[in-house]
C-alpha distance (Angstrom), angle and dihedral (degrees) to the residues before:
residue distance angle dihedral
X1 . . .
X2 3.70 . .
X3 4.11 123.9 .
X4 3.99 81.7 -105.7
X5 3.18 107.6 53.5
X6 4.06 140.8 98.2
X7 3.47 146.4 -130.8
X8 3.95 108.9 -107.7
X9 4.30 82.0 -101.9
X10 3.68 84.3 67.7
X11 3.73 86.7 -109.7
X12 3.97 120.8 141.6
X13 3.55 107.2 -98.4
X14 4.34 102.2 -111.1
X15 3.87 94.6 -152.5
X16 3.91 90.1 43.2
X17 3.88 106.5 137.2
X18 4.09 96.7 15.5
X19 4.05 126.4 107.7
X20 4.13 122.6 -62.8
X21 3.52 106.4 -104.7
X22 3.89 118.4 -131.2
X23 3.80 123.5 -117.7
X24 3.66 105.7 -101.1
X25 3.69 98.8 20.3
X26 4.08 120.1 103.2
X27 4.03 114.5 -119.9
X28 3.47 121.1 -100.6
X29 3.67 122.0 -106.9
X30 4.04 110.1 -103.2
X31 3.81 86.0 -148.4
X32 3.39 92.8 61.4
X33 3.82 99.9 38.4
X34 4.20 87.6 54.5
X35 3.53 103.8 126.2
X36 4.25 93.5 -149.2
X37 3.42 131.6 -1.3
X38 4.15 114.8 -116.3
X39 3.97 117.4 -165.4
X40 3.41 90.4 -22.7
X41 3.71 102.2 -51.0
X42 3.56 131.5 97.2
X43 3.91 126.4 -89.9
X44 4.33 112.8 -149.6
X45 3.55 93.6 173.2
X46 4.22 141.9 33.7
X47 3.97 108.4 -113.2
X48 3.85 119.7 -108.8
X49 3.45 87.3 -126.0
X50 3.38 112.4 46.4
X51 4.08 119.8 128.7
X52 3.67 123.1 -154.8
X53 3.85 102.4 -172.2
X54 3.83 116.6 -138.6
X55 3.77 104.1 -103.5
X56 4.19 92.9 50.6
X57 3.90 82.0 81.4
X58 3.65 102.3 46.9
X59 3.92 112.0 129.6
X60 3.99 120.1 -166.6
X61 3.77 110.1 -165.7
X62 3.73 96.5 -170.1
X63 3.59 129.1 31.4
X64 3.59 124.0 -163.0
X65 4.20 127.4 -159.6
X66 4.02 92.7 -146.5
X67 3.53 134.9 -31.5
X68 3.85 94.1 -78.9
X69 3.88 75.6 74.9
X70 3.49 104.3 50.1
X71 3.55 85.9 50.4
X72 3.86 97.2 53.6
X73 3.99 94.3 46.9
X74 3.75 88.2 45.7
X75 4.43 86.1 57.7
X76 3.43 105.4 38.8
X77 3.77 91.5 37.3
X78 3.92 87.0 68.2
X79 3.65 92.1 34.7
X80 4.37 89.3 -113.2
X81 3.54 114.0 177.1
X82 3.52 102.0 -114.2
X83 3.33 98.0 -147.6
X84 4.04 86.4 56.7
X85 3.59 108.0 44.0
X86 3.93 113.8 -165.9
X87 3.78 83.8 -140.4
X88 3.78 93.7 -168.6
X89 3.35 103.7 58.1
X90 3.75 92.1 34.5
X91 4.13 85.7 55.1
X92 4.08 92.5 47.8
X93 3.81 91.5 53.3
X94 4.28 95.7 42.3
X95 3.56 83.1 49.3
X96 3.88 101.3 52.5
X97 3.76 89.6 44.2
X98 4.02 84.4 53.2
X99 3.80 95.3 59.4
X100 3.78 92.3 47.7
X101 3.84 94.5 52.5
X102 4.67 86.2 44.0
X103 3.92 86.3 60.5
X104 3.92 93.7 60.2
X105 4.10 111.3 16.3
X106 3.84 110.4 22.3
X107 4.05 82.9 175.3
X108 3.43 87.8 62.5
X109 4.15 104.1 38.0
X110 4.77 79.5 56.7
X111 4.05 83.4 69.9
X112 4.14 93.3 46.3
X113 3.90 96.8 40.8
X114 3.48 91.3 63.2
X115 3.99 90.7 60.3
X116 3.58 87.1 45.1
X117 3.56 94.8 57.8
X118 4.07 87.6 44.1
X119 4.33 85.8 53.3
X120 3.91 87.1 40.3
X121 4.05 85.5 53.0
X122 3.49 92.4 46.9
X123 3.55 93.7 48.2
X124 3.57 94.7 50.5
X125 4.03 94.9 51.3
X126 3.27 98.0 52.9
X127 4.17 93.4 50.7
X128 3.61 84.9 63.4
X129 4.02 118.6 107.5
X130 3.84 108.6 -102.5
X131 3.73 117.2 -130.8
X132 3.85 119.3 -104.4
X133 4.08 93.8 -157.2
X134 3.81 98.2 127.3
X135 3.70 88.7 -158.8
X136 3.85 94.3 59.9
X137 4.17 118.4 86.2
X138 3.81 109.0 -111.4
X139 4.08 101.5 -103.8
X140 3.63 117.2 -114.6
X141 3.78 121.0 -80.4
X142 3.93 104.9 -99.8
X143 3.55 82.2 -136.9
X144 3.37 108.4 68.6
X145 3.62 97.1 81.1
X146 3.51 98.8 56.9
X147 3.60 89.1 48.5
X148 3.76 94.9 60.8
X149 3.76 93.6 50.3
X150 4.20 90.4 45.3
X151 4.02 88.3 50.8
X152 3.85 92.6 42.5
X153 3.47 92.9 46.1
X154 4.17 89.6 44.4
X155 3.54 87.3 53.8
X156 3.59 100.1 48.9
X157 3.63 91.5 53.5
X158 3.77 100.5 47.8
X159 4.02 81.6 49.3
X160 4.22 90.8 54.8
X161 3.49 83.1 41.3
X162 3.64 95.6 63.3
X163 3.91 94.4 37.1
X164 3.83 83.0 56.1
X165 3.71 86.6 63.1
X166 3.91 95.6 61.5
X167 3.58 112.5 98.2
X168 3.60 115.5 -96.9
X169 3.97 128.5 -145.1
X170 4.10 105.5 -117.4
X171 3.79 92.1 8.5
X172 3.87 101.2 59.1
X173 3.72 107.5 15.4
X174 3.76 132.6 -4.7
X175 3.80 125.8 -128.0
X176 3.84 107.4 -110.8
X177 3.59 113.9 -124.2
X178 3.69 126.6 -175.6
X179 3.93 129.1 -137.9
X180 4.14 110.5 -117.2
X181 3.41 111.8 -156.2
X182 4.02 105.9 -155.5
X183 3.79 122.6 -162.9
X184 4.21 125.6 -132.8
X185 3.78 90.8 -123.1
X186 4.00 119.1 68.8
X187 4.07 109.2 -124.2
X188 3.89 102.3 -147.0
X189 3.43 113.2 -157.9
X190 3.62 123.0 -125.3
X191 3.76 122.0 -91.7
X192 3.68 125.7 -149.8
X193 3.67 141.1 -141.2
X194 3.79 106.1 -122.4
X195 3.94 83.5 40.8
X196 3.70 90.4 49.6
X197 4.04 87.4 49.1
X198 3.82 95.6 50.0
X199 4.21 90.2 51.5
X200 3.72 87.3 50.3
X201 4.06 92.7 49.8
X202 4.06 88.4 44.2
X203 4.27 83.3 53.9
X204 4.11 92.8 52.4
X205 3.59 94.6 44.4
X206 3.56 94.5 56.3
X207 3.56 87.3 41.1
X208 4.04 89.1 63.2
X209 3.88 89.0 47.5
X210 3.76 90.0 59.8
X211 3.82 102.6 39.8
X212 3.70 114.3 124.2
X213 3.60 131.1 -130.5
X214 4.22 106.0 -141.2
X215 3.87 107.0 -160.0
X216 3.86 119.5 -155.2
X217 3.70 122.9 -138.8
X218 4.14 107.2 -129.0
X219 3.75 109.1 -167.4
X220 4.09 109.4 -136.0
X221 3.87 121.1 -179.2
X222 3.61 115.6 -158.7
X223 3.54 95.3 -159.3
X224 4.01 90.3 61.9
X225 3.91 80.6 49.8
X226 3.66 89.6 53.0
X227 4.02 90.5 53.5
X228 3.50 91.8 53.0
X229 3.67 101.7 54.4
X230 3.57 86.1 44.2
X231 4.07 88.4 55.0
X232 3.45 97.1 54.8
X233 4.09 97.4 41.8
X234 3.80 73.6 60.8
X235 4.34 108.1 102.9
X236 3.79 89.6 10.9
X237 4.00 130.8 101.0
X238 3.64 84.8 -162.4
X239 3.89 148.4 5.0
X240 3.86 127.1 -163.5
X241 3.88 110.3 -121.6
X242 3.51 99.4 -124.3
X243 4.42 92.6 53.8
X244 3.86 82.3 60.7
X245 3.93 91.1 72.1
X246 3.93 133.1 59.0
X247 3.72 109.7 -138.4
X248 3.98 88.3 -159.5
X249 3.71 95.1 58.5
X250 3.87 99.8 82.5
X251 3.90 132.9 -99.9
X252 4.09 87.1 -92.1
X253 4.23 87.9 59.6
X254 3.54 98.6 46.4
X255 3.96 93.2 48.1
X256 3.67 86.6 47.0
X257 3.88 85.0 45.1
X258 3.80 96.6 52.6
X259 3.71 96.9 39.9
X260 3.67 93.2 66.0
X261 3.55 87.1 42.7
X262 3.58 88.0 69.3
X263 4.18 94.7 40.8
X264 4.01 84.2 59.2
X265 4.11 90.6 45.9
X266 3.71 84.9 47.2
X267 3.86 93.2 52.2
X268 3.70 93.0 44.9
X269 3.92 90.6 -121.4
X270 4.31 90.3 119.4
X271 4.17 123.8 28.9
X272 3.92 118.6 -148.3
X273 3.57 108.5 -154.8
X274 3.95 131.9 166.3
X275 3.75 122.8 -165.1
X276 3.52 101.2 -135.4
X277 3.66 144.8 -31.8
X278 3.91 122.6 -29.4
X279 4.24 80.3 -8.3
X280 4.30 113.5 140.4
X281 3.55 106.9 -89.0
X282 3.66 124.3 -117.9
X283 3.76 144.1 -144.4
X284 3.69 134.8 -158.1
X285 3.99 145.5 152.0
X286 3.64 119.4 -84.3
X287 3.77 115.1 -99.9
X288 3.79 103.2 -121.2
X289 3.95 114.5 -125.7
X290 3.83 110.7 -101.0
């Protein structure tokens, strides 16, 4: 039966198109002979007009992070000693990679001309006749620049390389993590006495640490002071030093007390006067001048 035609109903023909099937031999199921699922349903044949543009079946075999890269594969590929780069053959094979990679991504072919030009360079130099003057340095190897970058670069890699090895959260394991179920209601825990006591001691200690100290201004005159000594010189000949002062009166008194001791010694109205060595010292009114 032909792709076209019908069952006698006038019904398409299902198995239209697929494989005869063999006397004696049960039918294959068309589910499991679809070739590709579409929307859920299965497909038994390709569509007539189905287009598969030209780049869906492009395949790159190597791919290369720069043209440092390129470079490197292109040495150790051939086993070049890197250190003595064969730089024409090295140039002819950079250079036929170059126009493969201009046909599809000029964007990409910018970055790799540039190293060509560098090889081409390089190339070039080293063509030239070298000079036979004896007394003239030998020039630098036009090499050796290259070099460094193509070892640098080497050594870089082998280093991300080995980073790449390290275990990685999300990409080598997965940190475990545990579902919490958590109620509505709050569970409070229970509190006890003796810690209850020890939160309540913490509070008054820090209590003490931050207690303040409120000092009161007292107002003292010394001339008042200096009336008072003078009143009770008054009726005496003299007056020990030490009956002058009233230990119960506070440290800020007495200082007040002695100070304008000093203001009536200064102004001759009192004399201080000791009768010898280590004696009690004395104090009395000034005789006035006659």
């Amino acid at each position: 039966m032909m792709p076209d035609q019908a069952t006698p109903d006038g019904r398409a023909d299902p198995a239209a198109g697929l494989a005869p099937v063999e006397p004696g031999v049960p039918a294959a199921d068309p589910v499991e002979s679809a070739i590709a699922r579409l929307y859920g349903e299965p497909l038994l044949r390709l569509p007539t007009d189905l287009y598969i543009p030209p780049d869906a079946l492009e395949i790159f075999l190597e791919a290369f992070e720069g043209p440092l890269d390129l470079l490197l594969y292109l040495i150790r590929k051939q086993n070049f000693n890197i250190l003595d780069i064969p730089m024409a053959q090295v140039t002819l094979q950079y250079l036929k990679y170059v126009d493969q990679i201009r046909k599809h991504n000029l964007e990409l072919a910018a970055e790799y001309l540039l190293m060509a030009a560098m090889l081409i360079e390089i190339k070039s130099r080293m063509l030239l006749p070298k000079r036979q003057d004896a007394l003239v340095e030998e020039a630098d190897d036009p090499r050796a620049e290259l070099v460094r970058r193509l070892l640098d670069y080497e050594q870089i890699k082998q280093a991300a390389v080995q980073l790449g090895t390290v275990p990685q959260l999300d990409r080598d394991f997965l940190r475990p993590s545990l579902p919490v179920e958590q109620g509505l209601a709050p569970v409070w825990p229970e509190v006890d006495a003796h810690d209850l006591q020890r939160a309540w001691m913490d509070v008054l200690r820090r209590a003490k640490l931050t207690q303040h100290h409120k000092i009161g201004r007292e107002e003292l005159s010394v001339r008042e002071h200096m009336s008072a000594i003078l009143r009770a010189l008054q009726g005496a000949r003299f007056v020990e030093f030490s009956e002058l002062f009233d230990g119960h009166a506070g440290v800020p008194v007495v200082v007040v007390h002695f100070v304008a001791m000093l203001e009536l010694a200064k102004e001759t109205l009192i004399e201080i006067t000791q009768a010898e060595p280590f004696a009690p010292i004395y104090v009395r009114l000034a005789y006035s001048p006659a």
